[in-house]
C-alpha positions in Angstrom: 177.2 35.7 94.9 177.4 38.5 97.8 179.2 37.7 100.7 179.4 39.9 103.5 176.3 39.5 105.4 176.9 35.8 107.5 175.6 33.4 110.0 176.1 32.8 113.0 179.3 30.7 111.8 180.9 33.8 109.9 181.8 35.5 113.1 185.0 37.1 112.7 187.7 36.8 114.6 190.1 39.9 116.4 193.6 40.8 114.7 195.3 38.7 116.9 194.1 35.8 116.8 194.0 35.9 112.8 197.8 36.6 113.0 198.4 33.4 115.4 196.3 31.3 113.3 197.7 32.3 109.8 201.3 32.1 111.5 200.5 28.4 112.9 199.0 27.1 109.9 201.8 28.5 107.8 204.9 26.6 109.6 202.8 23.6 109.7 202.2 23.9 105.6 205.6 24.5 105.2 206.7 21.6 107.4 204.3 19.5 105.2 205.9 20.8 102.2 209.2 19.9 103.2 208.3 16.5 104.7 207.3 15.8 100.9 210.9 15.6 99.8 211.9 14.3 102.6 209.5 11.3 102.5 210.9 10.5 98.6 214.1 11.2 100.0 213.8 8.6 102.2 211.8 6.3 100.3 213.4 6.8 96.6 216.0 8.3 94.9 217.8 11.7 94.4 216.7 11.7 91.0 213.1 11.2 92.1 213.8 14.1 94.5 214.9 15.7 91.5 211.6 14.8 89.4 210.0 16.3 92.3 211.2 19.5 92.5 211.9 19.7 89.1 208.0 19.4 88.6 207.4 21.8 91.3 210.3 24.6 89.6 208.0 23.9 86.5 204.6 24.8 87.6 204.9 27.2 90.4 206.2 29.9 88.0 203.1 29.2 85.8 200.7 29.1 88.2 201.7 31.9 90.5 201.7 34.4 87.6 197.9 33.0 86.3 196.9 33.6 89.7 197.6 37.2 89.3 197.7 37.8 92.9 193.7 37.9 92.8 193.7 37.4 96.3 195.3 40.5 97.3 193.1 42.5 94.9 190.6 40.8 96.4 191.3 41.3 100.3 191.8 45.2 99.3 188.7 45.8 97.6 187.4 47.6 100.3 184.2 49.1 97.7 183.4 46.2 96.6 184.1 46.8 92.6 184.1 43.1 92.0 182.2 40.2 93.6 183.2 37.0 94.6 181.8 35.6 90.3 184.4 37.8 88.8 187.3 36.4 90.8 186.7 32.9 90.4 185.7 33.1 86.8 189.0 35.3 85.8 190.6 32.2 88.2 189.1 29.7 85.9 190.5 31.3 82.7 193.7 31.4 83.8 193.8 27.9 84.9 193.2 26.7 81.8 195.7 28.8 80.1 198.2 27.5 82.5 197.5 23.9 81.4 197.7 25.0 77.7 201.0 26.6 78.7 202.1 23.6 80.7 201.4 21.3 77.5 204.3 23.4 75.4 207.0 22.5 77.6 207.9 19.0 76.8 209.0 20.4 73.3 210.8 23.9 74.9 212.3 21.9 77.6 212.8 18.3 76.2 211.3 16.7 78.6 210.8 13.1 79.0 207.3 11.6 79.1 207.4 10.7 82.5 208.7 13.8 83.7 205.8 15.6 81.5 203.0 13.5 83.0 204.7 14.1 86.6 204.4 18.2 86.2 201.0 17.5 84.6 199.6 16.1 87.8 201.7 18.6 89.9 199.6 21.0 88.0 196.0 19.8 89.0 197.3 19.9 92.9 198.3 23.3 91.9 195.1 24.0 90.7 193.7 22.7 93.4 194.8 25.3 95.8 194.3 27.8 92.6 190.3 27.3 93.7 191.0 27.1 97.5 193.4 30.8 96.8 189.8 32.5 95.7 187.7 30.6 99.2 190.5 32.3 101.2 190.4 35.8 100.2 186.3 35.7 101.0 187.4 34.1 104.2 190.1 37.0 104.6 187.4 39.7 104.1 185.5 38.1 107.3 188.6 37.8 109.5 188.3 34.5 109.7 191.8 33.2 109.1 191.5 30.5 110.8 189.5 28.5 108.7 192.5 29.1 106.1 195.0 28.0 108.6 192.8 25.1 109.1 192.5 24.6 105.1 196.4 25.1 105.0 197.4 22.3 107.5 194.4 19.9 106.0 196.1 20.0 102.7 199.3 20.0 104.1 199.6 16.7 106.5 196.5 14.9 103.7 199.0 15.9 101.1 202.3 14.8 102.6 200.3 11.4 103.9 198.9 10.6 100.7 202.0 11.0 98.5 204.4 9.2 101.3 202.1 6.7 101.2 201.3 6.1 97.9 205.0 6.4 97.0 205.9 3.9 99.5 203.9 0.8 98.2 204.3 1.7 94.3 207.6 3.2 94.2 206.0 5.2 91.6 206.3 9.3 91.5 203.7 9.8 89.1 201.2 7.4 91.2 202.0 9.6 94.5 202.0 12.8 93.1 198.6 12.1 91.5 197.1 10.7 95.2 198.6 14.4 96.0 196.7 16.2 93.9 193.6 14.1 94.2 194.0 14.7 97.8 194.3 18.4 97.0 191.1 18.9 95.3 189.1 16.9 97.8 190.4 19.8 100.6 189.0 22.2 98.3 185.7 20.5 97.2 184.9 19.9 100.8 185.9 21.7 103.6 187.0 24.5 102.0 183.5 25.0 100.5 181.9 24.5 103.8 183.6 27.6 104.7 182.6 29.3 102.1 179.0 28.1 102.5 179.4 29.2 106.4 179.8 32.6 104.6 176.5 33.2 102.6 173.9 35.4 104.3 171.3 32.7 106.0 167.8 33.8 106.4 165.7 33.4 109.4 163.6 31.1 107.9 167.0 28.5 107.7 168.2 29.3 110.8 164.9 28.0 112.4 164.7 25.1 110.3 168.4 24.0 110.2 168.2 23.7 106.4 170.1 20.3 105.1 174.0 20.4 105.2 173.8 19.1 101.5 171.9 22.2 100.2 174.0 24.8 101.5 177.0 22.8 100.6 175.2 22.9 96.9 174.9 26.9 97.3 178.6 27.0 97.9 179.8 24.3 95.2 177.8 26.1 92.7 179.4 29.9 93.7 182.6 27.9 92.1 180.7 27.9 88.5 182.1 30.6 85.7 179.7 33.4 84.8 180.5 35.4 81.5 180.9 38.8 82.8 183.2 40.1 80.2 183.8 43.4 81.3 184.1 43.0 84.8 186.6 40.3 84.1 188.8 42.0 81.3 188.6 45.0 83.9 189.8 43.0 86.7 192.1 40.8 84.8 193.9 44.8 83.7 194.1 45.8 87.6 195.6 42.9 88.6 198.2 41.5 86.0 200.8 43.5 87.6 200.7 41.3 90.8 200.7 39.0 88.5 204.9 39.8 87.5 205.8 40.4 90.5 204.0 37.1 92.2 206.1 35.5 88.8 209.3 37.2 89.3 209.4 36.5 92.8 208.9 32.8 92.6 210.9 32.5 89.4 214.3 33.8 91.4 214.1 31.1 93.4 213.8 28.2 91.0 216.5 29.9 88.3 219.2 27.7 90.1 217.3 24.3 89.7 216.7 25.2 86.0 220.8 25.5 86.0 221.2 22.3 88.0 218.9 20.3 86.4 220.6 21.2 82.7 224.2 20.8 83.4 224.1 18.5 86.5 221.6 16.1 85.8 218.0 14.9 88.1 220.2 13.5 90.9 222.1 16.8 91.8 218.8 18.7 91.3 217.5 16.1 93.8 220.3 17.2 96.5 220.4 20.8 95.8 216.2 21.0 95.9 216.0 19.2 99.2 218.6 20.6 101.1 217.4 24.6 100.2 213.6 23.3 100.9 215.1 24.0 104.4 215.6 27.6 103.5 212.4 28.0 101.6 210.2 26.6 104.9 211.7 29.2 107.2 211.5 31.9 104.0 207.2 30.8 104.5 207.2 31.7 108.1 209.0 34.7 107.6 206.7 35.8 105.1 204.2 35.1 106.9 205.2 37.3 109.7 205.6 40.1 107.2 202.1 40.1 106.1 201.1 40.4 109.9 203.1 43.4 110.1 202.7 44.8 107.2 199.3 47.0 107.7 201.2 48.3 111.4 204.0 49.6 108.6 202.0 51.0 106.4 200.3 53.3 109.1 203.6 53.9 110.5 204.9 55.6 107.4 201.8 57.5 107.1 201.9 59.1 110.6 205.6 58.5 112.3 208.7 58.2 110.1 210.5 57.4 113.0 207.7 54.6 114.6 208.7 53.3 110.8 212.3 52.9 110.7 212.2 51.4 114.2 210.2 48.5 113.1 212.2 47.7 110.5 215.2 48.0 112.0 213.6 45.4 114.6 212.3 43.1 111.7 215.7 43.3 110.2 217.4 42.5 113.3 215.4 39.4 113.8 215.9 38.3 110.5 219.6 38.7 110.4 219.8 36.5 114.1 217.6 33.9 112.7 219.6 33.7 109.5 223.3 33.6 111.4 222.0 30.8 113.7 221.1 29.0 110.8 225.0 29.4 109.5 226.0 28.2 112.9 223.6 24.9 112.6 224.5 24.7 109.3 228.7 24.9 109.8 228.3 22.5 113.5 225.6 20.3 112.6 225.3 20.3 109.0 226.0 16.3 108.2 224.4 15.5 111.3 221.2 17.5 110.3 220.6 16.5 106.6 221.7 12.9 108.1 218.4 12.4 110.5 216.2 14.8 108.0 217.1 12.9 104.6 220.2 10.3 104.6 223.7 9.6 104.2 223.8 10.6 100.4 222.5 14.0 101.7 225.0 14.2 104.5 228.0 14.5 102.4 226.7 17.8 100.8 226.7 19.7 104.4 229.5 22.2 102.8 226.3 23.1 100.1 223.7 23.7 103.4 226.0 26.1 104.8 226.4 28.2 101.5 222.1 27.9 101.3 221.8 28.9 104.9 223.8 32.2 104.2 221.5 32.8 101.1 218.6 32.3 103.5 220.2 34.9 106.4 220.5 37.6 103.2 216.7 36.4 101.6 214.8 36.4 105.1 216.4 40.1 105.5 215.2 41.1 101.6 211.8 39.9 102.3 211.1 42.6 105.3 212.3 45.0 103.0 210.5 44.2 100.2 207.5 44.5 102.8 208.2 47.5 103.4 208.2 48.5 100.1 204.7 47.3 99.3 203.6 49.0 103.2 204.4 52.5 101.2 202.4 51.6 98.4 204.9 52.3 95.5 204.3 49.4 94.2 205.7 49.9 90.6 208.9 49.7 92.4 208.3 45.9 92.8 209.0 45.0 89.0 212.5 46.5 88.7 213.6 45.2 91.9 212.5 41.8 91.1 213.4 41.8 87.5 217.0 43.0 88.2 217.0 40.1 91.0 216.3 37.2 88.4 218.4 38.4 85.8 221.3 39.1 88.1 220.1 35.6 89.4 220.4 33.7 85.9 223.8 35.5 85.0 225.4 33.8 87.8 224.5 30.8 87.8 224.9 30.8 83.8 229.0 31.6 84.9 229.1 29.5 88.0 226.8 26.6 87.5 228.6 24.7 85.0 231.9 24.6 86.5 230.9 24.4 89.9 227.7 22.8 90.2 225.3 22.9 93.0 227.4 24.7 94.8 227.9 27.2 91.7 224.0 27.4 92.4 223.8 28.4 96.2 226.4 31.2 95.4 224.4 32.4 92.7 221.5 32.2 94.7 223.6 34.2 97.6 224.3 37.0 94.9 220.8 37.4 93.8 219.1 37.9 97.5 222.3 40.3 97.7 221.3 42.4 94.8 217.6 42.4 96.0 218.6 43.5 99.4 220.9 46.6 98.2 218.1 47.2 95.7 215.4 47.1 98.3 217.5 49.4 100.3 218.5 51.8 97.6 214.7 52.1 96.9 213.3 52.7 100.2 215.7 55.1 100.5 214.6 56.6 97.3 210.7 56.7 98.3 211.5 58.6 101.7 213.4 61.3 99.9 210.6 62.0 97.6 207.6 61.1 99.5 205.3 63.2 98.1 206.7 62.9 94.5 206.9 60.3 92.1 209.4 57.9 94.0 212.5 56.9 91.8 211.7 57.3 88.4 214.7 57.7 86.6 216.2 55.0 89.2 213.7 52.4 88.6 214.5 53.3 84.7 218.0 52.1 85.2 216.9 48.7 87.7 214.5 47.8 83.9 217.5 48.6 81.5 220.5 47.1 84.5 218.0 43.6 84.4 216.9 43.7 80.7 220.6 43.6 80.1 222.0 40.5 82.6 218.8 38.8 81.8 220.0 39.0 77.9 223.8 37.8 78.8 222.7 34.9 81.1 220.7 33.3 78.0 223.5 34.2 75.9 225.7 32.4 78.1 223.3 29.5 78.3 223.7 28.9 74.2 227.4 29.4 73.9 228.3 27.2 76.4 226.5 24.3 74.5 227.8 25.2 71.7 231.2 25.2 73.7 231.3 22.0 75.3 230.2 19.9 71.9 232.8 21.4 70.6 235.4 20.6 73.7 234.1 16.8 73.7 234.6 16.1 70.0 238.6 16.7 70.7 238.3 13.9 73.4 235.7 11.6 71.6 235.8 12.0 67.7 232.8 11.9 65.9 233.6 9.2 64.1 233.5 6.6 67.4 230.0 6.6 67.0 228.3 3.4 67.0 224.4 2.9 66.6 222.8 0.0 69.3 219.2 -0.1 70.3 217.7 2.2 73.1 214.6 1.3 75.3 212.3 4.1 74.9 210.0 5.2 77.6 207.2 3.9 75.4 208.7 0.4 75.4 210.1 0.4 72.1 213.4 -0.3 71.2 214.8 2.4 68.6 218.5 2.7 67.2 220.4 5.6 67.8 223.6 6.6 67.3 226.3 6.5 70.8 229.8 7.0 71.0 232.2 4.8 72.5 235.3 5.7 74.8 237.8 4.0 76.6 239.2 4.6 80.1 241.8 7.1 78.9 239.1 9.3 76.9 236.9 9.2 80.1 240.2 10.4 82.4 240.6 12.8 80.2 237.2 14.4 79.9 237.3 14.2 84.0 240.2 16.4 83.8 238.3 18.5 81.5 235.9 19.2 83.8 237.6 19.2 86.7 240.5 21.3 85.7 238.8 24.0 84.1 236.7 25.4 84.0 234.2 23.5 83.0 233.0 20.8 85.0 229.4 20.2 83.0 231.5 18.9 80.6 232.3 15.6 82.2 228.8 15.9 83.5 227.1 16.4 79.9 229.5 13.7 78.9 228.2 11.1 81.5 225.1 12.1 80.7 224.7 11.9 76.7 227.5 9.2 76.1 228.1 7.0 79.1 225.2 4.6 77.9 224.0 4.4 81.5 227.2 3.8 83.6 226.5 4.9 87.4 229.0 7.4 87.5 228.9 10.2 90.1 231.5 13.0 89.9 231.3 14.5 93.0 232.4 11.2 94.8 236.0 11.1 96.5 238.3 8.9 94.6 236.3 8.8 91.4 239.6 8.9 89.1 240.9 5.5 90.6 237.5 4.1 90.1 237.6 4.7 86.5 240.2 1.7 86.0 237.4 -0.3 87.6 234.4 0.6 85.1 233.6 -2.2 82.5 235.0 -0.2 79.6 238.1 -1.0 77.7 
């Protein structure tokens, strides 16, 4: 299918009136997004908020990476090497090896079934904007961004209703994040094709007859069908699987700390942790989003006017640094009263965690117009390294800090990976001026592959020694031989025996002062976790040790 050639509806639209309406539709997406967990904030639990956002850490990485930044390549295209077939076919594929790759993680992450069949239908709302991802780019090539603005805030406030709704009558997850994604793919089957529709070439002979709205939404339903161009795909697939990393890397840093959370902490904590740095991720959306609007003025300022170049950035920096100190400031004065009114109470006592995100944002929000920059210059294999040295230094800290300090462990690691991007991002900017017309930072970019290869390597070793740590530190509390067998329920319904150890109130003081003394504070949490049978223990809470006397336990 060409597009190019429109009606009267494809009119495009002039630069600044794209950049309002792609700015607009963005904060209000973003508000959506965050009004998600705050709706099942409100309405559940923090492990639901966990479930949630585990879900969403889950499929976002997989997705993002099959998507292989196709819209990009497609908005650049300038000759036309590929039509609009060949994007959504190669979008198809890779769908459905996300799904195929989503079906191996209940056995690589031991998830539970509901948990598995929650990220399964967090996968068909991603999937959903998948298909819309390809309708944009066409859309982007007419200028007319604000039918994706429109597109954004449909599926943002239908979204956020249906789950809130759903979830408030069936106090079932699964149930509201299917409405979600149901609600998703409707956007895309029907407005969202209507725009595309609006962008075939319409002959004379339909403009005088006002041809049916049901045939020309047929034309643009079946653009959406594969066609088996192999080499066109396999040739685009090649050009663009290097977006693809970066678009992986990029998301993946951010979600490293949930993966941390959720292992040695438990749904709950992930819950807190995932709601209260949504904050930080809305305002990271409209921050990004100004970034693309001023990213083409960059790129033809470091073609023409070094100077013209620096001064934007430094003004873009600027901005970014006062938006992220004022956040501090809320953040340190009005922290509790904040996450009070935007969540509850439960929320409210983890203020001391919003201020540590909220510097993590300042630093990220900074990073991102750098990173910007970086792409305005068109070096873009310098976007690999930086990212890759980012997640790794990323996963090594919150593989030392997480399980003795928790969530808060994971806002500082957080902090020191958006550091290390920011002096990288600096350090190679820096790099691509001095040799503009050579090949920018070789060696360097050698060392950010072998510097990130290397931390990525120790944070997994960390990861496995530290199990095999803590089994070891909780058999010298609770012997082996204190293990009882009783019937489970499983999530299937069935009641199964399995083996549990017992402890009395003196072995659980103890393992508190494990973890609280040392070092180690995912031990008590593991403990609670795999040998607690169920007791509603939270360690976090202020006099927990005196409460232990009151537990039903001998």
């Amino acid at each position: 299918m060409q597009l190019g050639k429109t009606g009267t509806q494809g009119k495009s639209l002039s630069l600044q009136h794209n950049s309002t309406w792609m700015i607009a539709g963005n904060i209000i997406y973003a508000a959506c997004q965050w009004g998600m967990l705050s709706a099942i904030a409100k309405i559940g639990s923090a492990e639901s908020v966990g479930e949630f956002a585990l879900a969403l850490a889950i499929t976002s990485p997989v997705f993002l990476f099959s998507n292989l930044s196709l819209r990009s390549v497609q908005v650049t295209d300038i000759k036309r090497q590929f039509g609009f077939s060949d994007y959504i076919s190669l979008r198809w594929i890779t769908i459905v090896l996300s799904f195929l790759v989503l079906f191996t993680f209940p056995i690589a992450l031991s998830l539970s079934q509901s948990t598995f069949l929650i990220v399964i239908a967090m996968a068909f709302t991603k999937m959903g904007d998948s298909i819309s991802d390809i309708v944009y780019g066409s859309l982007q090539n007419e200028r007319r961004m604000d039918r994706i603005a429109i597109s954004r805030i449909m599926q943002g406030l239908i979204q956020l209703a249906s789950l809130a709704i759903t979830f408030y009558f069936t106090k079932s997850l699964l149930l509201a994040v299917t409405t979600m994604a149901l609600s998703s793919i409707a956007i895309t089957l029907t407005y969202d094709i209507f725009s595309l529709h609006a962008m075939l070439p319409v002959s004379d002979h339909e403009a005088h007859t006002k041809v049916m709205v049901r045939s020309r939404w047929t034309q643009g339903l079946s653009s959406l069908r594969i066609r088996w161009e192999f080499e066109s795909i396999r040739t685009l697939a090649i050009i663009a699987l290097p977006l693809g990393v970066v678009a992986f890397l990029d998301v993946l840093v951010l979600n490293i700390p949930r993966y941390y959370i959720d292992h040695f902490g438990g749904k709950a904590e992930l819950g807190y942790y995932s709601a209260i740095s949504y904050i930080m991720i809305s305002g990271g959306t409209v921050i990004s989003a100004v970034a693309e609007s001023v990213r083409p003025q960059l790129a033809v300022y470091f073609s023409t006017n070094r100077n013209l170049f620096i001064n934007l950035l430094a003004k873009l920096l600027l901005i970014s640094f006062l938006i992220g100190i004022f956040g501090v400031i809320v953040a340190l004065c009005f922290g509790r009263t904040l996450l009070g009114a935007l969540y509850n109470e439960e929320y409210a006592q983890h203020s001391h965690l919003f201020a540590w995100v909220m510097v993590t944002a300042a630093v990220w929000y900074s990073s991102t117009f750098l990173t910007t920059s970086i792409v305005a210059t068109r070096v873009f294999t310098a976007l690999t390294p930086l990212l890759l040295l980012t997640t790794s230094a990323t996963a090594l800290s919150c593989a030392l800090l997480v399980p003795s300090y928790g969530m808060l462990g994971g806002a500082w690691a957080a902090c020191i990976g958006m550091v290390t991007r920011l002096l990288g991002g600096v350090f190679i900017l820096v790099a691509i001026a001095r040799q503009r017309d050579k090949e920018p930072g070789k060696i360097h970019l050698k060392v950010f592959y072998a510097t990130g290869i290397l931390l990525a390597a120790s944070s997994v070793y960390l990861w496995k020694s530290d199990e095999v740590g803590r089994e070891g530190r909780l058999d010298k509390v609770i012997p082996a031989n204190n293990e009882i067998s009783e019937p489970q329920l499983e999530p299937s319904g069935n009641f199964v025996e399995k083996k549990t150890r017992t402890m009395s109130r003196q072995q659980l003081k103890e393992l508190w002062n494990l973890g609280a003394s040392a070092k180690h504070r995912g031990d008590y949490v593991a403990a609670r976790r795999a040998w607690e049978r169920g007791l509603e223990i939270e360690p976090d809470n202020v006099g927990f040790k005196e409460s232990i006397d009151k537990l039903p336990i001998k």
